[in-house]
ZAMARGU-4260 file (C-alpha; in steps of 0.2 Angstrom, whole numbers, plus 5000, padded with zeros to 4 digits):
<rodrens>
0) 5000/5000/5000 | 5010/5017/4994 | 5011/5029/5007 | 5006/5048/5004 | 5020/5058/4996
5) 5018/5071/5006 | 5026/5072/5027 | 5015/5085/5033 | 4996/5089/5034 | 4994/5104/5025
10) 4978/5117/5026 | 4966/5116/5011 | 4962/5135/5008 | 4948/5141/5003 | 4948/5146/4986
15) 4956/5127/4983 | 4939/5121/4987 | 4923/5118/4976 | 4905/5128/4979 | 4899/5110/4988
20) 4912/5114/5001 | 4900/5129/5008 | 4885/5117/5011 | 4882/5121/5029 | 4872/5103/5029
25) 4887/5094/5025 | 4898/5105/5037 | 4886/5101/5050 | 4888/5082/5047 | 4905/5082/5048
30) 4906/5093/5064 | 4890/5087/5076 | 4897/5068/5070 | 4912/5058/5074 | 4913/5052/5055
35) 4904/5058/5037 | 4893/5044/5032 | 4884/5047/5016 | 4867/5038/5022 | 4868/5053/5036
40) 4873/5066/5024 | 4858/5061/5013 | 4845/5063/5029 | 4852/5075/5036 | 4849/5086/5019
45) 4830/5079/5017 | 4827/5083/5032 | 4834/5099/5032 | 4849/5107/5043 | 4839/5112/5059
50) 4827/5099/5059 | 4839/5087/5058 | 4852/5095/5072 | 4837/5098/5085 | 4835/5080/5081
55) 4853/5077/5087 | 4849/5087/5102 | 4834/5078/5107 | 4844/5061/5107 | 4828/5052/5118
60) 4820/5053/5103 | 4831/5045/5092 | 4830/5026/5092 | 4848/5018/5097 | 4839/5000/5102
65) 4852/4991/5093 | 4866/4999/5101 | 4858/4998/5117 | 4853/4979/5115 | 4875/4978/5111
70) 4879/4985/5126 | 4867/4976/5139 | 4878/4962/5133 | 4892/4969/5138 | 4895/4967/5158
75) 4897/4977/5172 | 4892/4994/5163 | 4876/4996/5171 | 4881/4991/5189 | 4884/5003/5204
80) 4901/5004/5214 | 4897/4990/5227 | 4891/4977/5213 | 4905/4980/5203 | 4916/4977/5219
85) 4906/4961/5223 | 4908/4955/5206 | 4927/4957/5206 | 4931/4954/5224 | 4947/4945/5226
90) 4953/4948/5207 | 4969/4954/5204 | 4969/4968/5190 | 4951/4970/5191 | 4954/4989/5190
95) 4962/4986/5170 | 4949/4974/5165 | 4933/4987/5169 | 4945/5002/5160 | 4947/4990/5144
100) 4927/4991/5144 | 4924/5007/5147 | 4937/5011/5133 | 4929/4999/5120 | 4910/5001/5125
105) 4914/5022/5122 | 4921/5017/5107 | 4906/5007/5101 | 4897/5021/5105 | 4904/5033/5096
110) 4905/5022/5081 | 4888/5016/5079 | 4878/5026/5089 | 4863/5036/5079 | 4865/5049/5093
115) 4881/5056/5087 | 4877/5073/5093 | 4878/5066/5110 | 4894/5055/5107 | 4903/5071/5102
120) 4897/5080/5118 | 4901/5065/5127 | 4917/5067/5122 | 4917/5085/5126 | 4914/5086/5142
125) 4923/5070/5145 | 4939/5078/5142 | 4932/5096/5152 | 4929/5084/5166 | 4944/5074/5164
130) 4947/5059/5175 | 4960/5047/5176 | 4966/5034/5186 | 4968/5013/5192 | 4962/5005/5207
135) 4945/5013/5216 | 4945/5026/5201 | 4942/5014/5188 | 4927/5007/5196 | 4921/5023/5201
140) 4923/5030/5182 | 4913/5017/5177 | 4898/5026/5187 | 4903/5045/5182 | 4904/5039/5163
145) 4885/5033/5164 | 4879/5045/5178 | 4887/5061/5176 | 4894/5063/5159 | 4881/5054/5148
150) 4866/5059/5158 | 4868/5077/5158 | 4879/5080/5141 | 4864/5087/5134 | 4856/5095/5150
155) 4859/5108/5163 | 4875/5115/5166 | 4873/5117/5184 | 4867/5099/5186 | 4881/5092/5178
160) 4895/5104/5188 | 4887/5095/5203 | 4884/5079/5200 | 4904/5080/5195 | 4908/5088/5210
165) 4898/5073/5220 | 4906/5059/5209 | 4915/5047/5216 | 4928/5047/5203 | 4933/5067/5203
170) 4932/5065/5222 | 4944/5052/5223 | 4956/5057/5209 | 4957/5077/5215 | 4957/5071/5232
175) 4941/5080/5238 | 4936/5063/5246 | 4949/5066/5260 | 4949/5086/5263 | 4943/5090/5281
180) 4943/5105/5290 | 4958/5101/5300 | 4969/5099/5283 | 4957/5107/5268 | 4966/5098/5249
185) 4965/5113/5238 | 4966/5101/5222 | 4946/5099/5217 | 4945/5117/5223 | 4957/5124/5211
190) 4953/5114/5195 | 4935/5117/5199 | 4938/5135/5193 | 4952/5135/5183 | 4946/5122/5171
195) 4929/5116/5174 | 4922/5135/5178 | 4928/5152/5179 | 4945/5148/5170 | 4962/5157/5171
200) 4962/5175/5170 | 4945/5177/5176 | 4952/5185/5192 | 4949/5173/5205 | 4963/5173/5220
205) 4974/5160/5227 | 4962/5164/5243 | 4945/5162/5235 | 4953/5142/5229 | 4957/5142/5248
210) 4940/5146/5253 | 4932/5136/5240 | 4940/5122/5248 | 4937/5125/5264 | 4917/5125/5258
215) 4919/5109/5250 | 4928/5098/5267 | 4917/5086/5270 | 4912/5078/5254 | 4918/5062/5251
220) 4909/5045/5248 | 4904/5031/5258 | 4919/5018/5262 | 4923/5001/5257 | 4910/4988/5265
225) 4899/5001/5265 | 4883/4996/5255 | 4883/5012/5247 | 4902/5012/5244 | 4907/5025/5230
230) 4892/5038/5232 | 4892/5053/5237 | 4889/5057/5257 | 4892/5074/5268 | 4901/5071/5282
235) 4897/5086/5295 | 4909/5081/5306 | 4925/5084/5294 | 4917/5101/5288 | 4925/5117/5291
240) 4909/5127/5297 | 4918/5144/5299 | 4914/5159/5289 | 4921/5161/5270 | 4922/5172/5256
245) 4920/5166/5240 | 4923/5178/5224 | 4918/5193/5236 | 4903/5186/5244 | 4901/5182/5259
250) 4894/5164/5265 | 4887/5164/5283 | 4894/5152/5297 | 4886/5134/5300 | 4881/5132/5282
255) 4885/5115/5281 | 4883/5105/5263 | 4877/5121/5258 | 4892/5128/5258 | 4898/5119/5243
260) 4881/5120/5233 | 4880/5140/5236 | 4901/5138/5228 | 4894/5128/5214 | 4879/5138/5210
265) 4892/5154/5211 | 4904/5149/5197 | 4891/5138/5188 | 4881/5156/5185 | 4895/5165/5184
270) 4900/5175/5167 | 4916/5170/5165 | 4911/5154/5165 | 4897/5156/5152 | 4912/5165/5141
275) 4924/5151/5144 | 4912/5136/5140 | 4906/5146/5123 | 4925/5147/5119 | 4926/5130/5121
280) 4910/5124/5113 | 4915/5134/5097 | 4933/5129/5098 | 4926/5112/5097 | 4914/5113/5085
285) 4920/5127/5074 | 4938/5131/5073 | 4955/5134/5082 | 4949/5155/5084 | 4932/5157/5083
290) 4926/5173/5081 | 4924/5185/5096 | 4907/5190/5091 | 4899/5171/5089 | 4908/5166/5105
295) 4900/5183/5113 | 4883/5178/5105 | 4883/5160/5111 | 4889/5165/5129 | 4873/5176/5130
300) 4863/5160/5126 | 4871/5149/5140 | 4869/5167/5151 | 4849/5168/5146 | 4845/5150/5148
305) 4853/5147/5164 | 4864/5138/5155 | 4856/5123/5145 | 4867/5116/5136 | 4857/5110/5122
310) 4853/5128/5118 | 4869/5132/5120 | 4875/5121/5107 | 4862/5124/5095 | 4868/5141/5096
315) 4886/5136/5091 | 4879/5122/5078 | 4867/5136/5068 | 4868/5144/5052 | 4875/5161/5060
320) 4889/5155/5067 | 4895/5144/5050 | 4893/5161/5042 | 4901/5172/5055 | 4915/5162/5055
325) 4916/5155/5038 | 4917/5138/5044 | 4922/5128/5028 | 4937/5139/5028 | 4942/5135/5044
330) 4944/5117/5047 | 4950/5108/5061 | 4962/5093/5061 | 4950/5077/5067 | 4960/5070/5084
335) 4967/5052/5081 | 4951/5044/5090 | 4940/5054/5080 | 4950/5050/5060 | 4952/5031/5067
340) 4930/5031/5069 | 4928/5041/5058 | 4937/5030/5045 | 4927/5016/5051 | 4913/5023/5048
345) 4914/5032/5032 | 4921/5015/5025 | 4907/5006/5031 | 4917/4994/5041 | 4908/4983/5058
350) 4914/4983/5076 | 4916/4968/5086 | 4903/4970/5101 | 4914/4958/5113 | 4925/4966/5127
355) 4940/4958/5119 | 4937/4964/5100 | 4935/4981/5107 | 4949/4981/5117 | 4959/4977/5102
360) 4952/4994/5095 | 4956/5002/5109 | 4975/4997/5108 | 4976/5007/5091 | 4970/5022/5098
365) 4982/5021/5112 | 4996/5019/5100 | 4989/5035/5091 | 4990/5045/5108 | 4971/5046/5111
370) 4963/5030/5118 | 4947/5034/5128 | 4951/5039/5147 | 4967/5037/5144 | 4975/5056/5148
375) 4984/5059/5163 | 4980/5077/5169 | 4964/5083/5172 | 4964/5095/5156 | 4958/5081/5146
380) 4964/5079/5130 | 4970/5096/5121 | 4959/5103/5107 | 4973/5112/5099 | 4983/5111/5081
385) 4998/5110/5090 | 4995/5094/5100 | 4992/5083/5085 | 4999/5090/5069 | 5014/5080/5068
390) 5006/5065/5073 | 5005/5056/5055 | 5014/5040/5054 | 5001/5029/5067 | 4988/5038/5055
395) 4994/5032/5042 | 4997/5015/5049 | 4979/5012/5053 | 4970/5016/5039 | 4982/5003/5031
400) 4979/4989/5044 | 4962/4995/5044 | 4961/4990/5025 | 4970/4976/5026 | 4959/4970/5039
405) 4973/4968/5053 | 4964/4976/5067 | 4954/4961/5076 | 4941/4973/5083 | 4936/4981/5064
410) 4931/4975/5048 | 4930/4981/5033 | 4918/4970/5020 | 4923/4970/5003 | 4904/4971/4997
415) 4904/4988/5005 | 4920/4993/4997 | 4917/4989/4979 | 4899/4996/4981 | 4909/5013/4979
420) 4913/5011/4964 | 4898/5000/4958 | 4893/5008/4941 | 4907/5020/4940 | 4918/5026/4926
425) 4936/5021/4929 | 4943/5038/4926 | 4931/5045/4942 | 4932/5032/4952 | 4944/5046/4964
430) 4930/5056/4963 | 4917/5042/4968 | 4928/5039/4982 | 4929/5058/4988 | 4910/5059/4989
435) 4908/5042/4999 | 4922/5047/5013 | 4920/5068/5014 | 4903/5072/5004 | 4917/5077/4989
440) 4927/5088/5001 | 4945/5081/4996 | 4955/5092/4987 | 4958/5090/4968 | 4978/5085/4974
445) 4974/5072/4985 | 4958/5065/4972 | 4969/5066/4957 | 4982/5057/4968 | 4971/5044/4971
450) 4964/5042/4955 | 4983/5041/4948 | 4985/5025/4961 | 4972/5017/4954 | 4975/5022/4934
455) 4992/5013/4937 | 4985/4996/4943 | 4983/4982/4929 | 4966/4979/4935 | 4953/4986/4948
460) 4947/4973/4961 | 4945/4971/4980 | 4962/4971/4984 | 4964/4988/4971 | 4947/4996/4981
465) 4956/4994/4998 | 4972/5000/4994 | 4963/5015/4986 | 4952/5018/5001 | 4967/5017/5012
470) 4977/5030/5004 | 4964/5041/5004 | 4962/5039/5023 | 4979/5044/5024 | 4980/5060/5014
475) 4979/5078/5022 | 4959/5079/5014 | 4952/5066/5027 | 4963/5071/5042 | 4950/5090/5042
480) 4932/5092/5046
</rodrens>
């Protein structure tokens, strides 16, 4: 399988680009998706582009039976702390097991689900949330994936800021679980403002993270042997009940629990909160530098609604904003995770549904540097150019072994493949292959370096498709959304 000439991902420019290009509808697909499939590309544009992303955005309403039937089958996703405890007890690397199923059930998810609007918020706040860890936190993530994350990706802000704050997992891994008023841990206290709220530069003091701690002693979780092990509990006895001022406000003596939810509903309302989340949103969806107006515009949505996030995100994921910010001119280099299932699923290939299949899928994306859960520091995973434009070769290498069918967990069937070119003239069979994988979006280089592969082959065949998809997976074109 040739590799790309070229050792560097360049940036299509506009005027390089056909009129197709500017379809927000297809824009939209490849943004609120974790891979361009032309069946969604087609209902999307029957349905029209609002209809189908407030669609997305009501994800109860979209039937996901058949992922949902895959994942009952797979076990120990839908237990609580103290049965997944009872269910490994006396088992040595338990802890890698249920992080090997987590990893592979997210990337199920996010390969086959119908609700890809929630999977790419799922990922969003995932990484905004960020929590890693062995031992107790793998158990406990396995709850905060289900019960935090996914529950509220599409909700109320405020709702999901508490239930992470009450989660076992960021308890534990920012060691809120053991802060007490004798000896408050500043850890949860600080990331809670500088990456889950307010953010850095938003004026907050190194005495308003010392006083946020001091409201949150006393939250931890119920102990080992516990029946409730894992959840959430107040201890009043470990809780600093003095005075505290928090961001200039005053919070009265003897408040208790209170303490921390009047903290939480402080920065969760607060505006640099709703201006760093809308950065974040638009950065995510739109580009690298959204524009100032649009991420203004959007934080006055969050602002008005109290910050729904489904609102929130319609407002990022609307006309305006493509316009605003010319969004087919500002395209954003897919993360490994996200081109590894997105390959998959524009090439019409199949996941393995059994923990061990996935798990194999999983390995590759931790060979690209982006496997599921898997990021060390609680920033999550960047969502910057500079994090991952050098990272081409393990790109390059999958979409080869995904062709070649050398990744146990994916396949590619070779019906689906020829299919592509079914009916198509030999000399467009690039341009077939454009449409199929981007909607038509690769460049005229990377088609016409395709189309060359295939005009110097002796005969087209499966063997010829596959090598053709592969190298198109590999060039700069299928890397941007």
């Amino acid at each position: 399988m040739p590799l790309p000439p070229s050792t560097s991902i360049s940036v299509p420019v506009g005027g390089d680009r056909p009129p197709l290009l500017r379809d927000d509808t297809l824009t939209l697909v490849h943004r609120a998706t974790f891979g361009y499939t032309a069946e969604e590309h087609a209902r999307a544009t029957a349905m029209g582009f609002e209809a189908w992303r407030d669609e997305q955005l009501d994800p109860a309403s979209i039937d996901d039976s058949q992922l949902e039937a895959q994942l009952a089958a797979i076990p120990y996703l839908g237990m609580s702390v103290a049965e997944l405890a009872a269910a490994f007890a006396g088992q040595n690397g338990a802890d890698n097991e249920l992080r090997r199923i987590l990893q592979g059930a997210r990337l199920l998810r996010a390969a086959t689900s119908k609700r890809q609007l929630l999977e790419r918020m799922v990922e969003f706040w995932t990484d905004h949330f960020n929590i890693y860890g062995d031992g107790s936190i793998a158990f406990l993530k396995v709850v905060d994936d289900r019960e935090v994350v996914r529950r509220h990706a599409l909700g109320d802000f405020r709702e999901l800021l508490g239930a992470s704050a009450k989660s076992g997992a960021m308890l534990v891994y920012l060691d809120n679980a053991t802060s007490v008023a004798a000896a408050p841990n500043e850890n949860y206290s600080r990331e809670l403002m500088e990456l889950h709220t307010l953010g850095t530069g938003a004026g907050y003091t190194e005495q308003d993270v010392q006083e946020v701690a001091r409201c949150l002693t006393g939250w931890t979780i119920y102990p080992p042997g516990h029946p409730s092990v894992g959840e959430f509990v107040f201890n009043p006895s470990t809780h600093d009940n003095g005075a505290k001022v928090v961001l200039g406000q005053s919070i009265a003596a003897g408040g208790g629990q209170q303490d921390g939810e009047t903290v939480l509903d402080l920065l969760a309302f607060h505006p640099s909160t709703a201006r760093r989340l809308a950065e974040k949103l638009c950065v995510f969806f739109l580009s690298y530098d959204p524009p100032s107006a649009t991420v203004d515009r959007v934080a006055a949505v969050f602002t008005a609604t109290s910050g729904d996030i489904a609102e929130t995100v319609r407002a990022v994921l609307s006309r305006q904003s493509f316009r605003e910010g010319r969004v087919w001119q500002q395209l954003k280099l897919r993360r490994p995770m996200h081109m590894a299932v997105g390959a998959i699923r524009s090439a019409g290939g199949t996941l393995s549904t059994s923990p061990q299949g996935l798990y194999e899928l999983v390995a590759v994306t931790k060979f690209m540097g982006h496997a599921p859960f898997d990021w060390p520091a609680p920033n999550g995973y960047p969502d910057a150019l500079g994090a991952w434009g050098a990272n081409l070769l393990p790109r390059w290498t999958f979409a080869t072994a995904l062709l070649d069918d050398a990744i146990a967990g994916a396949t590619v069937p070779n019906a689906a493949l020829l299919a592509i070119f079914s009916g198509v003239a030999p000399s467009r069979r690039a341009g077939a292959l454009s449409r199929h994988l981007t909607g038509g979006r690769m460049t005229p280089e990377d088609v016409a370096e395709v189309q060359a592969f295939i005009d110097s082959q002796s005969t087209f065949n499966g063997d010829v498709a596959r090598e053709a998809v592969a190298l198109a997976l590999s060039l700069p074109s299928t890397q941007w959304i």
